[in-house]
mmCIF file of the N, C-alpha and C atoms, coordinates in Angstrom:
data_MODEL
# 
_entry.id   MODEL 
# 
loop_
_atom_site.group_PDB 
_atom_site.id 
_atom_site.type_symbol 
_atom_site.label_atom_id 
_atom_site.label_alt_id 
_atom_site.label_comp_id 
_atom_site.label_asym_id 
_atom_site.label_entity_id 
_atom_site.label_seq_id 
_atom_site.pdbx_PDB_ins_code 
_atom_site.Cartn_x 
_atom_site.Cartn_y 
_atom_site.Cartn_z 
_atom_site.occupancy 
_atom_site.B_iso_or_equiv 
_atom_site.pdbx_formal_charge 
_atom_site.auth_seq_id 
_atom_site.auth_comp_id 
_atom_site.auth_asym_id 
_atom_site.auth_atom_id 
_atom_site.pdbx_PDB_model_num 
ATOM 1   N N  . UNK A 1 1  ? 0.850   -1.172 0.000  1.00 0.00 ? 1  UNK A N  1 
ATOM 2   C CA . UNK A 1 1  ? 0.000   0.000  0.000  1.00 0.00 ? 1  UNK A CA 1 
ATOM 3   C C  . UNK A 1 1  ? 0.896   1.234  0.000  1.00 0.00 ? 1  UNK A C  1 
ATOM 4   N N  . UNK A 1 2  ? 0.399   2.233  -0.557 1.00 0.00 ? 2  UNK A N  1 
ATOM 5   C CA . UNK A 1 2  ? 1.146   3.146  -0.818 1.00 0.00 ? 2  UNK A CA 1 
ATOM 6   C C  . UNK A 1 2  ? 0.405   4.263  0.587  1.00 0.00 ? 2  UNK A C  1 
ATOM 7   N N  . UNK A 1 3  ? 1.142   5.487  0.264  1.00 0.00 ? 3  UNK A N  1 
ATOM 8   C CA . UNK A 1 3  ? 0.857   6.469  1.676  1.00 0.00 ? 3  UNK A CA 1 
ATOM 9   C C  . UNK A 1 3  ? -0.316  7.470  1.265  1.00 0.00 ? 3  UNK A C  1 
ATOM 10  N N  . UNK A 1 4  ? -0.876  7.700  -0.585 1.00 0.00 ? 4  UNK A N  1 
ATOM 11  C CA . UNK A 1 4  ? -1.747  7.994  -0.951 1.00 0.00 ? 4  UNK A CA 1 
ATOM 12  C C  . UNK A 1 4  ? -2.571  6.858  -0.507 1.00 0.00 ? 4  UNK A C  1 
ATOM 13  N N  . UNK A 1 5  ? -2.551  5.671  -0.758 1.00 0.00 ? 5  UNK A N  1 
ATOM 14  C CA . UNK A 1 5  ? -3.871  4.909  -0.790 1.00 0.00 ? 5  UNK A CA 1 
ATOM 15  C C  . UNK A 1 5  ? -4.290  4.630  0.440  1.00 0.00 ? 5  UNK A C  1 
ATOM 16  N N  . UNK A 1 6  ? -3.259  4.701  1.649  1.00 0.00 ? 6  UNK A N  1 
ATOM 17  C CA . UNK A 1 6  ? -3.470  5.026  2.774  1.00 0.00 ? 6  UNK A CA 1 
ATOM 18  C C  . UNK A 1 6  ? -4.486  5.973  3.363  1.00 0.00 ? 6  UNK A C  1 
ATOM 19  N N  . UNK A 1 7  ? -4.212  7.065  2.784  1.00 0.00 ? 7  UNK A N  1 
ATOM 20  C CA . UNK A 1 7  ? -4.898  8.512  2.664  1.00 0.00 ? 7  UNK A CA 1 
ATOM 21  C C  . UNK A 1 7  ? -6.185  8.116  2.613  1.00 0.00 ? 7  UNK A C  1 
ATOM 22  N N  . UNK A 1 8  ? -6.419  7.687  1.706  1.00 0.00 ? 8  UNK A N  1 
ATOM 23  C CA . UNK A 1 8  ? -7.681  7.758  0.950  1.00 0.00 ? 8  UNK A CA 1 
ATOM 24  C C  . UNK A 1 8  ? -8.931  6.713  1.975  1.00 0.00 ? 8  UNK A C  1 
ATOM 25  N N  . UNK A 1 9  ? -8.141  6.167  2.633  1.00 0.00 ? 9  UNK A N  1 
ATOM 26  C CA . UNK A 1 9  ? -8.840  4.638  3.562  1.00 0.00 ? 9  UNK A CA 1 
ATOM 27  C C  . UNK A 1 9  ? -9.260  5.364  5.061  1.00 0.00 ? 9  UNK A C  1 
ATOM 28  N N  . UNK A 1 10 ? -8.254  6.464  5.151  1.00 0.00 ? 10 UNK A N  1 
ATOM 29  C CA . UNK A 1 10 ? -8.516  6.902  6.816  1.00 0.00 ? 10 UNK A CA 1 
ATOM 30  C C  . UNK A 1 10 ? -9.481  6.997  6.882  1.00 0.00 ? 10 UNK A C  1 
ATOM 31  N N  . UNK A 1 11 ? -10.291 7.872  6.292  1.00 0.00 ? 11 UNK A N  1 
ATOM 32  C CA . UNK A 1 11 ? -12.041 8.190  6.859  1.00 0.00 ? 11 UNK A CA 1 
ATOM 33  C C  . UNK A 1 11 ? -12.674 6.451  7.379  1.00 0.00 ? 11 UNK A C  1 
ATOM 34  N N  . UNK A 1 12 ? -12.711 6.048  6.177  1.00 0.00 ? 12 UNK A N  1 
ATOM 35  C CA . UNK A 1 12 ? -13.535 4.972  5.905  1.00 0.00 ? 12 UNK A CA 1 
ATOM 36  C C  . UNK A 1 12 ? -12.614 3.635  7.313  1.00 0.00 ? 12 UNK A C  1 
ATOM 37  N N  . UNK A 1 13 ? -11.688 3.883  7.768  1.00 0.00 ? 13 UNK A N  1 
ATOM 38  C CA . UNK A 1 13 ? -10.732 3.062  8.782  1.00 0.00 ? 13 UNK A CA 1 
ATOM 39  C C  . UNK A 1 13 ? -11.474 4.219  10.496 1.00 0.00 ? 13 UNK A C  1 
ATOM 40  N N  . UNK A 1 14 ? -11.561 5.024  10.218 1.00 0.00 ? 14 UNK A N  1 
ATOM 41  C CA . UNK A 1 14 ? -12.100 5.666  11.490 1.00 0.00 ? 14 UNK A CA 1 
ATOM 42  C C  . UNK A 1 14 ? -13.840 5.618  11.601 1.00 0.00 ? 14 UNK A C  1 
ATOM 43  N N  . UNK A 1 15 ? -14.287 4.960  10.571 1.00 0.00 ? 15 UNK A N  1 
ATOM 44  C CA . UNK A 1 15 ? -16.050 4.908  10.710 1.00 0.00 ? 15 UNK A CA 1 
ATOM 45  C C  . UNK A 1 15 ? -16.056 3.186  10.238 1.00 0.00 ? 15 UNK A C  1 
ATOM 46  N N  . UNK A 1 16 ? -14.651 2.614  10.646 1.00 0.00 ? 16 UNK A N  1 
ATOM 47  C CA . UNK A 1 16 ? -14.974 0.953  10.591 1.00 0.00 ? 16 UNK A CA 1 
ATOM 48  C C  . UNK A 1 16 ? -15.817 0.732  9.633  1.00 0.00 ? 16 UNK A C  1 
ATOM 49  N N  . UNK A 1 17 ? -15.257 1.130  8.688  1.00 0.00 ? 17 UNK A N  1 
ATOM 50  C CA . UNK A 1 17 ? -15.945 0.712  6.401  1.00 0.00 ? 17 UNK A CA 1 
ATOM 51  C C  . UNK A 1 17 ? -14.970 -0.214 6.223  1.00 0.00 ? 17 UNK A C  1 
ATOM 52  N N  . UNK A 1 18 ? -14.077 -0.353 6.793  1.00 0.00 ? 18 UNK A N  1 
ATOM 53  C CA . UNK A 1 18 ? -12.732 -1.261 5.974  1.00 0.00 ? 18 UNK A CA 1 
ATOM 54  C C  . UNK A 1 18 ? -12.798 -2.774 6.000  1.00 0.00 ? 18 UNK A C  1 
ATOM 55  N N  . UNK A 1 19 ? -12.940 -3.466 4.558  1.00 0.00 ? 19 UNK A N  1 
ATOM 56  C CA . UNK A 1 19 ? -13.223 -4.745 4.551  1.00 0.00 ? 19 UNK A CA 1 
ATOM 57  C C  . UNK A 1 19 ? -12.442 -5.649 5.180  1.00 0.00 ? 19 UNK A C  1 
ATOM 58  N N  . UNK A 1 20 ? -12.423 -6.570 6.019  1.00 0.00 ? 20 UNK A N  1 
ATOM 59  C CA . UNK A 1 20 ? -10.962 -7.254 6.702  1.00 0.00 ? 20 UNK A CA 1 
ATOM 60  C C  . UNK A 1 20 ? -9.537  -7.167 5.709  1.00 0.00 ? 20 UNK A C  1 
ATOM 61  N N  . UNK A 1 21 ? -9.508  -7.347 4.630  1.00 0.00 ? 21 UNK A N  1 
ATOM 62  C CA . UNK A 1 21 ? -8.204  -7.263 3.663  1.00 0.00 ? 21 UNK A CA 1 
ATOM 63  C C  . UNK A 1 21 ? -7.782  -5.790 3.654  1.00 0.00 ? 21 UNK A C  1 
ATOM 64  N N  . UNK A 1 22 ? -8.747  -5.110 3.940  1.00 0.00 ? 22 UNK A N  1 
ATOM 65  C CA . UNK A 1 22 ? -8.277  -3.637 3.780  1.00 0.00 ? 22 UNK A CA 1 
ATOM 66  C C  . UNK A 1 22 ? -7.729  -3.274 4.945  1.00 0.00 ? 22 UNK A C  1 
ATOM 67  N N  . UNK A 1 23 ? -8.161  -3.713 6.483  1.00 0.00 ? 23 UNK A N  1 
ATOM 68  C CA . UNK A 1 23 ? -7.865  -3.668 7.326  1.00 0.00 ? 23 UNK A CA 1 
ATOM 69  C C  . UNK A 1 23 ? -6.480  -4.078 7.765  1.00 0.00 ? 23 UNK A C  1 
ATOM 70  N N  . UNK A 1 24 ? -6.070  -5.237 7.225  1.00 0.00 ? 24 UNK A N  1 
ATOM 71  C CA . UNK A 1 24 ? -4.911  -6.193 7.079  1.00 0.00 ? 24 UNK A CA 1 
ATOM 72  C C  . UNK A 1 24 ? -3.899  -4.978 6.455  1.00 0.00 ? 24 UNK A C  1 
ATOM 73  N N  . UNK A 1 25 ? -4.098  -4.657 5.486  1.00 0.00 ? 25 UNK A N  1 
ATOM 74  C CA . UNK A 1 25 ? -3.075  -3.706 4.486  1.00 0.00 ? 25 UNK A CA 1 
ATOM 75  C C  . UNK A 1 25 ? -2.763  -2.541 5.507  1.00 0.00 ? 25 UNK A C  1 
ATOM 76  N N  . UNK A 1 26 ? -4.097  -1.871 5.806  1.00 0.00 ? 26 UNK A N  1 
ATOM 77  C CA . UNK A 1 26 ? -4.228  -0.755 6.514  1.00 0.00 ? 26 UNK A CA 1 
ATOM 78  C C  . UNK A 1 26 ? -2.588  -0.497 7.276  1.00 0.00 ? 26 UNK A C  1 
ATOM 79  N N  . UNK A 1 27 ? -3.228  -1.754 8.495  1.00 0.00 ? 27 UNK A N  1 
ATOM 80  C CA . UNK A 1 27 ? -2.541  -1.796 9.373  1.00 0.00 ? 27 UNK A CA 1 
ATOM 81  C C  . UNK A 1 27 ? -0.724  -2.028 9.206  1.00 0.00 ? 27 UNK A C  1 
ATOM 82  N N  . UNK A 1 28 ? -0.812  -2.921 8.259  1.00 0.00 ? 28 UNK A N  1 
ATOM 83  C CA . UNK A 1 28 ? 0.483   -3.143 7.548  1.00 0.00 ? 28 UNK A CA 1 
ATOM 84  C C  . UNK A 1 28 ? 1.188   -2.063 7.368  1.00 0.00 ? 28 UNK A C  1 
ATOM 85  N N  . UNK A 1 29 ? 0.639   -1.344 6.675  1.00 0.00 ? 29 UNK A N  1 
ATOM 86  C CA . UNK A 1 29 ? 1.261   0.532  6.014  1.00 0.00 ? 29 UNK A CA 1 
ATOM 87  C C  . UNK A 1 29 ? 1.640   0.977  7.385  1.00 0.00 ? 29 UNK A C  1 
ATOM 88  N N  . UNK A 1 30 ? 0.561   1.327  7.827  1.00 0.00 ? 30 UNK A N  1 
ATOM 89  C CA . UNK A 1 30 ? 0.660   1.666  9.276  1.00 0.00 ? 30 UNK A CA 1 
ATOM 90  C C  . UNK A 1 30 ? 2.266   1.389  10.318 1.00 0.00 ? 30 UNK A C  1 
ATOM 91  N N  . UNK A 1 31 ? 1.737   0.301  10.594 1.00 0.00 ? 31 UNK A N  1 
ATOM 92  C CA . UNK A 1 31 ? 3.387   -0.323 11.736 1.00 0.00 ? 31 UNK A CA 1 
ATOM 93  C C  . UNK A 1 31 ? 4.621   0.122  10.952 1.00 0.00 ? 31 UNK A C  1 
ATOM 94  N N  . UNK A 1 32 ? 4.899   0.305  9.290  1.00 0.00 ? 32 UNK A N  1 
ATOM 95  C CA . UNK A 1 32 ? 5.883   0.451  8.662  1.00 0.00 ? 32 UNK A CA 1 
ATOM 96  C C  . UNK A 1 32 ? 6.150   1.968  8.288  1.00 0.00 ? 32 UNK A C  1 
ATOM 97  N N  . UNK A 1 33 ? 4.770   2.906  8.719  1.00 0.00 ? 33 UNK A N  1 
ATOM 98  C CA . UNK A 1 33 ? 5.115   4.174  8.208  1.00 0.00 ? 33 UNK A CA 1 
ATOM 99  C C  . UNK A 1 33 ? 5.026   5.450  9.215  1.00 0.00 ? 33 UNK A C  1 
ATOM 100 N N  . UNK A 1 34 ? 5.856   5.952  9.289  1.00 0.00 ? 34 UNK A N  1 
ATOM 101 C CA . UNK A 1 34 ? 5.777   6.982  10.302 1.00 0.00 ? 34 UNK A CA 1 
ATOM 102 C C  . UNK A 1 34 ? 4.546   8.561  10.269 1.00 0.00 ? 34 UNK A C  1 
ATOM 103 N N  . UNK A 1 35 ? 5.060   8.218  9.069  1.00 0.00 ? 35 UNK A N  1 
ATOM 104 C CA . UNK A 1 35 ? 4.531   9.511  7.981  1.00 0.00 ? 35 UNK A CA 1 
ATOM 105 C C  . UNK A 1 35 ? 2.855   9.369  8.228  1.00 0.00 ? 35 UNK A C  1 
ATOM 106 N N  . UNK A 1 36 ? 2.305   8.410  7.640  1.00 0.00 ? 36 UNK A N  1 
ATOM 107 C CA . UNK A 1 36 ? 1.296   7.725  7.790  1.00 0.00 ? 36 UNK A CA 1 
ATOM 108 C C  . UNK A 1 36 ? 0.405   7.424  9.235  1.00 0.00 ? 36 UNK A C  1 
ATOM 109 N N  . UNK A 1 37 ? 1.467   7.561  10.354 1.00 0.00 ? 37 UNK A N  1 
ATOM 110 C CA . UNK A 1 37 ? 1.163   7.430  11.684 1.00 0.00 ? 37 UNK A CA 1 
ATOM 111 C C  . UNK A 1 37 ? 0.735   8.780  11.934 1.00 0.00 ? 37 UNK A C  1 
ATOM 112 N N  . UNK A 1 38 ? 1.472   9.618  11.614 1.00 0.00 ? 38 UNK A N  1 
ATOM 113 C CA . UNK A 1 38 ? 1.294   10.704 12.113 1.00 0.00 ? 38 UNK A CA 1 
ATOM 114 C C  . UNK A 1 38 ? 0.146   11.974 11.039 1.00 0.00 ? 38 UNK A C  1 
ATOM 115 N N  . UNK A 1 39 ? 0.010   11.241 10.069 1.00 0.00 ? 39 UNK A N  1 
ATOM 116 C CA . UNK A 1 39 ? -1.079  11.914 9.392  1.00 0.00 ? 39 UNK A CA 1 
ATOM 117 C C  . UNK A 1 39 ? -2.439  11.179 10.098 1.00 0.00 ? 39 UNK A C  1 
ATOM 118 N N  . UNK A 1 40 ? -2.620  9.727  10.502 1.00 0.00 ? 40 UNK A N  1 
ATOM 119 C CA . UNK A 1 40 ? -3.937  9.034  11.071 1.00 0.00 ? 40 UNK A CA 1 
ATOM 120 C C  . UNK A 1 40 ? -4.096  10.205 12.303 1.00 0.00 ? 40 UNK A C  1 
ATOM 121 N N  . UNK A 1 41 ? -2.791  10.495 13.374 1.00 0.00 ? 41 UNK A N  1 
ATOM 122 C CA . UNK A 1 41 ? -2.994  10.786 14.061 1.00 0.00 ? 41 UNK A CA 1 
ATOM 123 C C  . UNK A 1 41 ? -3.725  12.897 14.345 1.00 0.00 ? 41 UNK A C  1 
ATOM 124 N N  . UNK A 1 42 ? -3.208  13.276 13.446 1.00 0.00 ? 42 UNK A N  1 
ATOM 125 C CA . UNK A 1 42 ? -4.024  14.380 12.846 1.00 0.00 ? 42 UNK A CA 1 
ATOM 126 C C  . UNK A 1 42 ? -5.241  14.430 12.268 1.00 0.00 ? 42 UNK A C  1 
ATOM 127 N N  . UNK A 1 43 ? -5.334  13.370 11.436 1.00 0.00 ? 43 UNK A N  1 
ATOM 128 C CA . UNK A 1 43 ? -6.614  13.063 11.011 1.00 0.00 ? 43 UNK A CA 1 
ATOM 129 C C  . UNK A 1 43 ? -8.025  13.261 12.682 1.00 0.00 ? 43 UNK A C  1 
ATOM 130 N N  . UNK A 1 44 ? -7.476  12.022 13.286 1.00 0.00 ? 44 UNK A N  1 
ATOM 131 C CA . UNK A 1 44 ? -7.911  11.908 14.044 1.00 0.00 ? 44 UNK A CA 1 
ATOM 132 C C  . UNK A 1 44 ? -8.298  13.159 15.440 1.00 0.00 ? 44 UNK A C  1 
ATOM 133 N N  . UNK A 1 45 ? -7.591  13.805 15.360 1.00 0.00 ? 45 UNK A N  1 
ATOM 134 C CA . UNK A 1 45 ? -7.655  15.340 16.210 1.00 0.00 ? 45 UNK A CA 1 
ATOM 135 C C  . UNK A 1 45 ? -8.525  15.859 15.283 1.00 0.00 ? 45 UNK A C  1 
ATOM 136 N N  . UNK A 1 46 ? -8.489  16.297 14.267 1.00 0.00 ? 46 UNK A N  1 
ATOM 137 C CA . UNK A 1 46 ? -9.349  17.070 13.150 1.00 0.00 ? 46 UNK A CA 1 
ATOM 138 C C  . UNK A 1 46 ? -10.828 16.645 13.617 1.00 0.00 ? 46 UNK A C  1 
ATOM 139 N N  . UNK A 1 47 ? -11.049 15.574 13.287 1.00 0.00 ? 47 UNK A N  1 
ATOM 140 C CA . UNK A 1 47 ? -12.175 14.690 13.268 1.00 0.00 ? 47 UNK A CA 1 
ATOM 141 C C  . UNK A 1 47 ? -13.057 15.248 15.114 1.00 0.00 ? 47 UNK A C  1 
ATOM 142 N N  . UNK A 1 48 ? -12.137 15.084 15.718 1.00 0.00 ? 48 UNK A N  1 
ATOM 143 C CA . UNK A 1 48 ? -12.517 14.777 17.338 1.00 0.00 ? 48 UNK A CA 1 
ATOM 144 C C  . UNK A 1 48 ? -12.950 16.684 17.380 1.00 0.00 ? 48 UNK A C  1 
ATOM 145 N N  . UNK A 1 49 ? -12.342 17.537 17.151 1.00 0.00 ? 49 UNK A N  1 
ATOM 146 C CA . UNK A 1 49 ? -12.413 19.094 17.246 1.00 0.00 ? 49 UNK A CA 1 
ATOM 147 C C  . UNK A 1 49 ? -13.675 18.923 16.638 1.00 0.00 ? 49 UNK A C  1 
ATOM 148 N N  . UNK A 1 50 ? -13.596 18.908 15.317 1.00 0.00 ? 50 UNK A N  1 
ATOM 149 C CA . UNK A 1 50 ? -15.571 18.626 14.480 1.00 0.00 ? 50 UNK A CA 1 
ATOM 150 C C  . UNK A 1 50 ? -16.671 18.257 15.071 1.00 0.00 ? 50 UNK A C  1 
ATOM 151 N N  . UNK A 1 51 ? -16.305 16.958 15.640 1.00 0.00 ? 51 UNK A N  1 
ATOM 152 C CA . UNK A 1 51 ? -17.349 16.541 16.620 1.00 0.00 ? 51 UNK A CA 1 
ATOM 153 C C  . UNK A 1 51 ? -17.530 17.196 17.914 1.00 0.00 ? 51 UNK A C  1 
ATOM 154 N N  . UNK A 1 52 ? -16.842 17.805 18.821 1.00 0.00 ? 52 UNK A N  1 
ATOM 155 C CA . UNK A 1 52 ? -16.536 18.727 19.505 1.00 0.00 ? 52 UNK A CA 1 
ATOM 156 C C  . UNK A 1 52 ? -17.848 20.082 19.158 1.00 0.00 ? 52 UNK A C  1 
ATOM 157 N N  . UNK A 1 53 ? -16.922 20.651 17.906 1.00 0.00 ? 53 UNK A N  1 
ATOM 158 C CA . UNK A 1 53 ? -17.668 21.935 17.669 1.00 0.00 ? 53 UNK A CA 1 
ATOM 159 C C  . UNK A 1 53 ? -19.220 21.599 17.437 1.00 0.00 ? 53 UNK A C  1 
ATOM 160 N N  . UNK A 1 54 ? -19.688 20.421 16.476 1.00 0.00 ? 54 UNK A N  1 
ATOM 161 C CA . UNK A 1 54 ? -20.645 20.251 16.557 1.00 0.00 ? 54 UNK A CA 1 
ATOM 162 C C  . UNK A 1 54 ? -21.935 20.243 17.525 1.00 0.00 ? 54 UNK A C  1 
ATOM 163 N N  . UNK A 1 55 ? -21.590 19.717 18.772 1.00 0.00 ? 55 UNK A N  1 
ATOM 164 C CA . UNK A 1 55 ? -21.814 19.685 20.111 1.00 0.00 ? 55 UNK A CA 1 
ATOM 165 C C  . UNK A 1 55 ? -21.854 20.985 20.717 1.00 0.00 ? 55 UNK A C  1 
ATOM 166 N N  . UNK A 1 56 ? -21.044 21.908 20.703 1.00 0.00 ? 56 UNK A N  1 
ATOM 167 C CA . UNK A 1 56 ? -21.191 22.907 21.246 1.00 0.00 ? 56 UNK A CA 1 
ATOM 168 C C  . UNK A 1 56 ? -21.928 24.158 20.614 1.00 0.00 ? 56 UNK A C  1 
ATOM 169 N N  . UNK A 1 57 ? -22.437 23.728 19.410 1.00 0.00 ? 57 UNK A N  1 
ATOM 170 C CA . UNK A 1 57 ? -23.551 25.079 18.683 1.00 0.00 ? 57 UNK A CA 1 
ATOM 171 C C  . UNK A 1 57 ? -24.394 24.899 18.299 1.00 0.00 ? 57 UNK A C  1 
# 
């Protein structure tokens, strides 16, 4: 898996869409990429602030 196709899976890997093989890869990219770690992990702040703001207006 590449760090685009990575990209493209986060949403769908944080709302549990990912078919077990995709999951398998996912994770694979993952343990091997730093880059990739640390974009999930932004992703994931982004996401959490949204839901956040949502809540509060």
């Amino acid at each position: 898996m590449t760090c685009t196709n990575f990209e493209k899976l986060v949403s769908d890997y944080l709302f549990c869409r990912l078919s077990p093989a995709q999951l398998t890869l996912f994770y694979e990219h993952l343990s091997g990429c730093a880059d990739c770690r640390d974009f999930l992990e932004r992703y994931r702040r982004v996401v959490s602030l949204l839901r956040e703001e949502r809540h509060t207006t």
